[in-house]
N, C-alpha and C positions, 0 to 999 in steps of 0.2 A: 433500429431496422434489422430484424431477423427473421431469417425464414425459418424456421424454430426455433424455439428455446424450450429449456425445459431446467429447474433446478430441483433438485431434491436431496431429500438430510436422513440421512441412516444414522440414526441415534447409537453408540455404543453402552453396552451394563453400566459400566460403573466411569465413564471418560472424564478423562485428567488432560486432551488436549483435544485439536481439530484439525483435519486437514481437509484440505478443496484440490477435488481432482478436477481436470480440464479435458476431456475423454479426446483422440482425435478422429479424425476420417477424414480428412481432406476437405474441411469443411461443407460437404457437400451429405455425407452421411454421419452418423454418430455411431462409434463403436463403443455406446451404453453400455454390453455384458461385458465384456473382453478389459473394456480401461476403464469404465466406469462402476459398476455393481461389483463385481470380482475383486477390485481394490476398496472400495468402499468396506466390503466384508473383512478383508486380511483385516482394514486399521481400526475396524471395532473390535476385532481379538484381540489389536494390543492397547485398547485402551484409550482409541482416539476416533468421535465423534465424526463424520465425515458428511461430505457436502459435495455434489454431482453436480457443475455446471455445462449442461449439455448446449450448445448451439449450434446451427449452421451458419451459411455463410455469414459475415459480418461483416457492413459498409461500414457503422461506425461504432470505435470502440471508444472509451473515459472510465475512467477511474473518480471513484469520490473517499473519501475519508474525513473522518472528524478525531478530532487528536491525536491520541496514541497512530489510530488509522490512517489518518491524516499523513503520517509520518511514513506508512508505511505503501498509502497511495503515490508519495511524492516520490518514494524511492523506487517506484512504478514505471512513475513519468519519467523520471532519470535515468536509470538504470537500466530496465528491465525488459521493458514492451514500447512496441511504437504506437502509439493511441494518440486519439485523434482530439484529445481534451483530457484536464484534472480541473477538477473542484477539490479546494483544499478547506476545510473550516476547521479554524484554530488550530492547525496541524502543529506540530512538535517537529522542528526543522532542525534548529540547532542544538549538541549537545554540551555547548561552551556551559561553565559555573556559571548562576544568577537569569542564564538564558533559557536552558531545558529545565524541566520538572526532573528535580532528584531521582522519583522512585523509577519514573524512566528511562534515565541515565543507567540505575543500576540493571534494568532490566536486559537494556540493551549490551551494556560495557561489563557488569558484576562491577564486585567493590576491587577486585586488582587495577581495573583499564581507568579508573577513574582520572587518573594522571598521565593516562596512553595518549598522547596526541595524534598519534595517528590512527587509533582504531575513534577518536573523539573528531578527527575530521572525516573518518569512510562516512560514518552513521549523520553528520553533518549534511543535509540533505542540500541544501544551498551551495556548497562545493562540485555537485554534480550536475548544474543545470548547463546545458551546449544549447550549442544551434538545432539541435533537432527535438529538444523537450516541446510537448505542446501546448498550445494556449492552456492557460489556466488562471480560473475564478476564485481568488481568494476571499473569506471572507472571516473575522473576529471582533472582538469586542475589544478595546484599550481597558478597560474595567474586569474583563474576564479574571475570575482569582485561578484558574489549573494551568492555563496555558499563557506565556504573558505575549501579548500582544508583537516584540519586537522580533518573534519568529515569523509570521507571516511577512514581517517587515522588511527583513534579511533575503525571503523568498525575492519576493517585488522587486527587490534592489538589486538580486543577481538577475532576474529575467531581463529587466533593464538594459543591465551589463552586455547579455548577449543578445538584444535587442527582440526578444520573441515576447508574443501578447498576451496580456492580462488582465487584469482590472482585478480591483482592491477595495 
């Protein structure tokens, strides 16, 4: 439900990353040139592909993510914003050995943190769900060979915990 939206991708020469600007105005207007196109342009000079999510006001917001995204939709839900719903499919929740996917592990932790437990429970997305994370639709496969099934599992079991709704 938006009374505009508008996204757009300003491709950079030669981009080696991406970033998503969020432009503001008080949800009522959109400061497009000033937070949106102006930075847009600075981060294709250095290299980094960019992506303008313009909207006005907004009744309701979710997040969705599938894997790697997944993981980083759920650290959304947790962390970050208060939204009104997450869909997670086969997200990458936990970063325990035998539980997360390695090359994930390294991406998120490098090859030092790999035995950090504490930087192995921040990125542990199931250590951050509260009372006010919001509903959310899991959904994976027990067979899936990238992401193994007992991540979403871990989700469901801490939602549980803190009694907020889901389904699996």
């Amino acid at each position: 439900m938006y009374k505009k939206q508008k996204l757009m991708f300003y491709p950079a020469t030669n981009p080696n990353r991406r970033g998503v600007l969020l432009p503001g105005g008080g949800y009522e207007k959109i400061n497009y040139k000033k937070e949106g196109e102006e930075p847009a342009y600075w981060l294709n000079a250095h290299g980094f592909d960019a992506e303008i999510c313009a909207t006005g006001r907004v009744e309701t917001l979710g997040v969705w993510g599938f894997g790697a995204g997944g993981h980083l939709a759920a650290m959304l839900a947790t962390r970050c914003m208060r939204l009104n719903f997450a869909i997670l499919a086969y997200p990458v929740i936990r970063m325990k050995k035998r539980i997360a996917i390695k090359r994930v592990r390294w991406d998120l932790l490098g090859s030092g943190d790999f035995d950090n437990d504490a930087a192995m429970d921040y990125f542990s997305v199931n250590k951050s769900i509260h009372v006010d994370t919001p509903p959310t639709f899991l959904f994976h496969t027990s067979n899936g060979k990238s992401v193994p099934v007992r991540n979403s599992l871990d989700y469901a079991s801490a939602m549980a915990k803190y009694n907020r709704p889901f389904h699996i």
